[in-house]
Each structure stands twice: as structure tokens, then as C-alpha cells.
N, C-alpha and C positions, 0 to 999 in steps of 0.2 A: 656585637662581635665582629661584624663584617669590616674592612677596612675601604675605602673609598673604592666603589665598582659601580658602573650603573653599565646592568646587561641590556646586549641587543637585542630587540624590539622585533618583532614580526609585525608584517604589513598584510599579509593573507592568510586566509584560513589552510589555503593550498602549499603555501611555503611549507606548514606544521607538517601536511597529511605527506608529502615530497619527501621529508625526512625518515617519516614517521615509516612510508613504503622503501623509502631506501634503505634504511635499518635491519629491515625484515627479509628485505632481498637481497642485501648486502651489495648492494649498488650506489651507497651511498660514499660521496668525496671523504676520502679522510680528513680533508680539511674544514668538511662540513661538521663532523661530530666534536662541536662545543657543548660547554657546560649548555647554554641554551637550548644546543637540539638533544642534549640528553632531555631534560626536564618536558621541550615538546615533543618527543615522542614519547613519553612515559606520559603523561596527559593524552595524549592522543591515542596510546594503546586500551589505559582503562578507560576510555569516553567511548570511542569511535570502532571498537575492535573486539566487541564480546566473544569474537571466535578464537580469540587467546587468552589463555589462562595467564596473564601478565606472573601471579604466584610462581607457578609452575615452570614458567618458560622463559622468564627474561635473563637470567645466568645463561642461558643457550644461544638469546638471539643475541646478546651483546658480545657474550664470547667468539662465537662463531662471526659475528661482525669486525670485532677486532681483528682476528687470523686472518679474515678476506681481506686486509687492505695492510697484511704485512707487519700487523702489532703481535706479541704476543702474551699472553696471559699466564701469569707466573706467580711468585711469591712477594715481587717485587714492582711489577705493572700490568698492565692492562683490567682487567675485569676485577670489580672490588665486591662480593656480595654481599656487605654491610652497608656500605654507602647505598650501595642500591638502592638495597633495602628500606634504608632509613627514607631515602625523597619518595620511593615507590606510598611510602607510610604515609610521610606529606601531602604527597599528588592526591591522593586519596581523599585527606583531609582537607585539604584545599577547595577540591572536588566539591564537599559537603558543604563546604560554606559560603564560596559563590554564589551570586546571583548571574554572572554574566551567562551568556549563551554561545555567542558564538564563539569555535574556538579558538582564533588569536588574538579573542579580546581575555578569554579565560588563560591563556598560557602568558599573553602581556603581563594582566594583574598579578598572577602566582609568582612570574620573575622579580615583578617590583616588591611581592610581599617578601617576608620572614624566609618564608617555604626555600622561596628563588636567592638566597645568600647560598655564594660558594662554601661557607663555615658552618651552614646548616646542619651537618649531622654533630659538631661539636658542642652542640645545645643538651645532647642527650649522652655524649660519649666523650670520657676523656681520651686527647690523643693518643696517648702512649697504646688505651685498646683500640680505638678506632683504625690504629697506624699498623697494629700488629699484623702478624703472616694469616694467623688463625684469623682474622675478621675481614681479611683480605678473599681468603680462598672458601670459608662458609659464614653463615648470617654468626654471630654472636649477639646477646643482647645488650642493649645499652648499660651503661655505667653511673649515670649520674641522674638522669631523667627517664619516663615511658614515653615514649611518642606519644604525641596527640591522636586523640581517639575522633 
């Protein structure tokens, strides 16, 4: 599905955890929140972070991440809670079938696998719902596939 991309690589375990706390504190560069430091913070919140109900709280911390650095969350950009959702499903999955340990050898593999494709939630949704306002602003279920359990 993916068209030619090969994402950036983390070199530390400390670069993931840097993102992972600037995320939460919203002291994080907007130039830093790429496709990458989404996926290693969302790894690094369910591995390293039991004190956050990732379920519960990440429509909050990404939203409010967004607002602090000038983006806003609308119908039509910033915070998607389907997408989210779907890699949050991923990470998870991922999570489970790993062997690696440490974490930017675990956030490295998951970018190079399936999981880590920018097209990733179109495996399970067609665009037309993925793209909608309604899948934008709450979770809808997928369309064409169940995520991996």
C-alpha cells in the first residue's frame, strides 16, 4: 500500500523518552512532531508510562499538544481520533509480538514493519470513512478490516 518512504531511525532510547516527555508537557518543537514521534511516543506511552491511561487520555494530550504550539483541532486538521486510534491498536500489537527490548530498537523495527506505513490505518478503513469529519472528531469503526488483535 505504502508508496516509496523509508522513515527516520532513532539512535537513543532518550531521543523516544525526549519526545515522548515533550508530548506530555507540551514542550515539545512542532517541528519535532513527525509521523515518527507520533508512533514513538504512542510506544513509549503504552511501554514506559503505566501512569497514563493511553485509552483514556491521548485525544487530550495530543490535542492540547497541538493548541500549545499554534495548531488547531477542527473538522478539518489537527487531532484525528481514528487514526489515533487505529496505530494506538497497532503499537499495541506490535508491542505483542516483538522480541526487542530496548526501546529504539522496538520503535526502529515497528517503523520499518507494516504497523510503521504512513497508509497504515487504510488497511482496515476506506478513505472516504477514514477521511470523514465524523472519524476525525470521534473513534469510528473500521470499514473493511478489525485491527489486529
Amino acid at each position: 500500500m505504502t508508496t516509496d518512504y523509508s522513515p527516520r531511525l532513532f539512535e537513543r532510547d532518550e531521543d523516544i523518552r525526549a519526545i515522548g516527555t515533550g508530548l506530555v508537557a507540551r514542550t515539545l518543537p512542532r517541528a519535532a512532531w513527525t509521523h515518527e514521534a507520533h508512533l514513538g511516543a504512542c510506544l513509549w506511552l503504552l511501554s514506559e508510562r503505566p501512569d497514563i491511561d493511553v485509552d483514556a487520555e491521548i485525544a487530550g494530550i495530543i490535542s492540547r499538544y497541538n493548541a500549545s504550539v499554534g495548531g488547531v483541532n477542527d473538522d478539518t486538521q489537527g487531532y484525528h481520533d481514528s487514526i489515533t486510534r487505529a496505530y494506538v491498536a497497532g503499537v499495541r500489537w506490535f508491542l505483542s509480538e516483538t522480541d526487542a527490548t530496548e526501546l529504539a530498537a522496538r520503535v526502529n523495527a515497528m517503523l520499518l514493519s507494516d504497523v510503521g506505513c504512513r497508509d497504515w490505518p487504510l488497511r482496515f478503513y476506506s478513505r472516504e470513512r477514514l477521511f470523514s469529519v465524523e472519524a476525525r472528531r470521534g473513534f469510528v469503526e473500521p470499514d473493511l478490516a478489525p485491527f489486529p488483535n
